[in-house]
Each structure stands twice: as C-alpha cells, then as structure tokens.
C-alpha positions as CSV (number, residue, x, y, z in Angstrom):
1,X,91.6,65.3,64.2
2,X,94.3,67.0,61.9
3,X,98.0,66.1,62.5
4,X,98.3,70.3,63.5
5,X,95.7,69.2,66.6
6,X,97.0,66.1,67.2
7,X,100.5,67.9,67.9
8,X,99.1,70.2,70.1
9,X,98.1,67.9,71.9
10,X,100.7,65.7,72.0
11,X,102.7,68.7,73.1
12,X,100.7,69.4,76.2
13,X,100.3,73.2,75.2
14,X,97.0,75.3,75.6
15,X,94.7,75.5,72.6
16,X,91.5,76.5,71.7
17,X,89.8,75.2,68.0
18,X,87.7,77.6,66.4
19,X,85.1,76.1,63.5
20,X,83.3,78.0,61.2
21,X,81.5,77.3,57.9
22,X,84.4,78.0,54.9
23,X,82.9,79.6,51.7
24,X,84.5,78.2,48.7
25,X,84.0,81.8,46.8
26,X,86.3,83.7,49.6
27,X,88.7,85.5,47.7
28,X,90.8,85.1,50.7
29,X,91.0,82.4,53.1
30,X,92.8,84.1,55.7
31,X,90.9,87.0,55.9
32,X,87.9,85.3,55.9
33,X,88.9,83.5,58.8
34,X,89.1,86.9,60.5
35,X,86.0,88.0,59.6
36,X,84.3,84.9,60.7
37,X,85.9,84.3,64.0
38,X,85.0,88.1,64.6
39,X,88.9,88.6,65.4
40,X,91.2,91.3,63.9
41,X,93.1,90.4,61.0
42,X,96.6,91.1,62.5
43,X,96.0,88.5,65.1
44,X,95.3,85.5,62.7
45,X,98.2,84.6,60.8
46,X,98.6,82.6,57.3
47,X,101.0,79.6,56.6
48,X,102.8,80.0,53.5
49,X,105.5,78.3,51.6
50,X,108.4,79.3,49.7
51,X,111.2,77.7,47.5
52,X,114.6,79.3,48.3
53,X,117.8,79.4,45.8
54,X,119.4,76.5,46.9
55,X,115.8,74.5,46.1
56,X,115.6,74.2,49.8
57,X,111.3,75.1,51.2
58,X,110.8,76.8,54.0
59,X,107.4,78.5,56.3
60,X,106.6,81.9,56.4
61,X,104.0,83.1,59.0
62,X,102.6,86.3,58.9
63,X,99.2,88.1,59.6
64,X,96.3,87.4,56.6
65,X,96.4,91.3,55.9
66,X,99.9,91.4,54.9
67,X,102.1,89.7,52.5
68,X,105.4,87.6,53.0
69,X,108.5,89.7,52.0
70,X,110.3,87.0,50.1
71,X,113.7,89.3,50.7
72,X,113.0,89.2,54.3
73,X,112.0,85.2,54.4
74,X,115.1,84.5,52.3
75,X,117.2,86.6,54.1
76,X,115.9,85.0,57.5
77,X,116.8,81.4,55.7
78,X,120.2,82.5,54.8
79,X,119.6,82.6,51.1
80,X,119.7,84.9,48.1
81,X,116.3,84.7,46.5
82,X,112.9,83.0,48.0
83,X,109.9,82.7,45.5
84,X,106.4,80.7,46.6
85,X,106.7,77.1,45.9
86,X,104.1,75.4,43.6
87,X,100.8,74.5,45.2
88,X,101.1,70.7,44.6
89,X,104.6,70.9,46.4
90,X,103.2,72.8,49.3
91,X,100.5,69.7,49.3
92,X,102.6,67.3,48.9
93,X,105.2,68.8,51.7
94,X,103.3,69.8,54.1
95,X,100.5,67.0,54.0
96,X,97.8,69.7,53.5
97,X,95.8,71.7,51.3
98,X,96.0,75.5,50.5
99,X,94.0,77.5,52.4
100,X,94.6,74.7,55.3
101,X,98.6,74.3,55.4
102,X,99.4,74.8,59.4
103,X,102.7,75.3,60.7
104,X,101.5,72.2,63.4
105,X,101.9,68.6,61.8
106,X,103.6,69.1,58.9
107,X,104.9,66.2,56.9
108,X,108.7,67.7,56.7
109,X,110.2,70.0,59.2
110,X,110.9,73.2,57.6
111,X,112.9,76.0,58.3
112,X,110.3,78.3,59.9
113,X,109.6,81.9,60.6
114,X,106.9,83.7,62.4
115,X,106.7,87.6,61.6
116,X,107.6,89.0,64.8
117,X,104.7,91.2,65.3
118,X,103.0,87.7,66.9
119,X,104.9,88.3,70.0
120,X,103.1,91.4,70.9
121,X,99.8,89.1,71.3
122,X,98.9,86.9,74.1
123,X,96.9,84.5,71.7
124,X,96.9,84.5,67.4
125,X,95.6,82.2,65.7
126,X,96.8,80.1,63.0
127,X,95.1,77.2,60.6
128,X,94.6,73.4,62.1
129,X,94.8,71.8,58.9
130,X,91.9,72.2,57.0
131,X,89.8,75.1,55.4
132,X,87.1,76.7,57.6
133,X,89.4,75.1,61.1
134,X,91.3,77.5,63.3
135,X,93.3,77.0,66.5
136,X,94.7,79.6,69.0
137,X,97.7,79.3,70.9
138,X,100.1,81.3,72.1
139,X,102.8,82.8,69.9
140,X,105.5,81.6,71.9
141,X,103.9,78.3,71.8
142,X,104.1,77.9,68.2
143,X,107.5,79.0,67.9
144,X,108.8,76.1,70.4
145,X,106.6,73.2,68.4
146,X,107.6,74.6,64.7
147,X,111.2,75.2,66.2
148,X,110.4,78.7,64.7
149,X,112.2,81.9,64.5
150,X,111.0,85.7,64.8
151,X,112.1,88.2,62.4
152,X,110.4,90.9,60.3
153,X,108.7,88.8,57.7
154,X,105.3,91.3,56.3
155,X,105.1,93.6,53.8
C-alpha cells in the first residue's frame, strides 16, 4: 500500500488501481502509462512540482501529453515566476519518486492545481505512488482530497 492508496481509502472515495509492468527505458512515464492501460493520454494526468518566487512548492496536474505552463501554475499560486523544483526536493517533499509522485499522500500539503480539462471526464487517472501503479478516481474526487483548485494549467 502507498500512502496515495491508503488516503483513498481512508477517504471513503471510489477507486480503482491499475498495475502494469513499468519499463525503465520509457522516455516518458506518463505516456507510457497511457499506452499501457490502453487509455487516452488526455485522461491520465502527471503530478509535477514547481518552486515559485517566494521559494514556496506547489502541484501542478495536467494530462501526460501536455506540459505545465509555469505562467499559468504561478499565476494560479499567486506568484511572479514558477520554475520545476529539483528532483531530490520533489523526493524529499512529496515522499516519492519521479515518475511516481501522486497528488494523494504526500508528505506536505501543497498548494495544488488540477488543469481544468479533468472536469470534463467522469474518471482520469493519476499515479498511486510508485512507477508502473495507477489509480482512477473521479476528478472532483481528487480535487476535494488534494484541497485542489481548477484553472488552465497545459500548454
């Protein structure tokens, strides 16, 4: 159990885990994902993490086939400038490992944003804490247990 299932749990909310076997050569891990889970690529979303100006991290979630406007993350946050925080920070933070950070379970709290086009799904699907381990839930769900926001967050 990762601390991302262990809150759903705890949280009462529906979930389903999806497995599959995580190729350490994938040039990306969310896309991969995708492709092995045999679901769109706009419907499973990456967890990334970004330093803003005032040193302040915060989560950006958006689907694996776009990239995180750091204008519109920063923007969202209420800052100036947002850049991607160092990989050992993101560990360290979050209590996971790149190409497994969930928004579920983290460590810290963090300011959190979900692009918005989640809501027009019924179910995406986001990491559970480790490479190669996915869980869907609702969008809506995983706004109320990251006390996230939706705005416009891909590029």
């Amino acid at each position: 159990m990762t601390p991302a299932i262990n809150s759903a749990k705890h949280a009462g909310i529906a979930f389903q885990l999806h497995e599959y076997e995580h190729e350490a050569a994938a040039h990306s891990y969310g896309l991969e994902a995708a492709e092995k889970l045999g679901v769109a690529a706009p419907q499973v979303f990456k967890t990334l993490v970004v330093k803003l100006d005032d040193k302040h991290l915060a989560v950006g979630i958006v689907p694996v086939n776009c990239q995180l406007g750091l204008k519109q993350i920063a923007k969202a946050a209420g800052a100036k400038k947002a850049t991607m925080a160092e990989p050992a920070e993101v560990e360290r933070t979050t209590g996971y490992v790149l190409g497994g950070v969930s928004p579920l379970g983290q460590k810290r709290r963090l300011a959190t944003f979900i692009d918005n086009s989640a809501a027009s799904f019924a179910n995406i699907y986001v990491s559970a804490g480790r490479r190669g381990l996915e869980i869907e839930l609702s969008p809506r769900d995983l706004a109320t247990l990251s006390q996230a926001t939706f705005v416009p967050l891909a590029t």
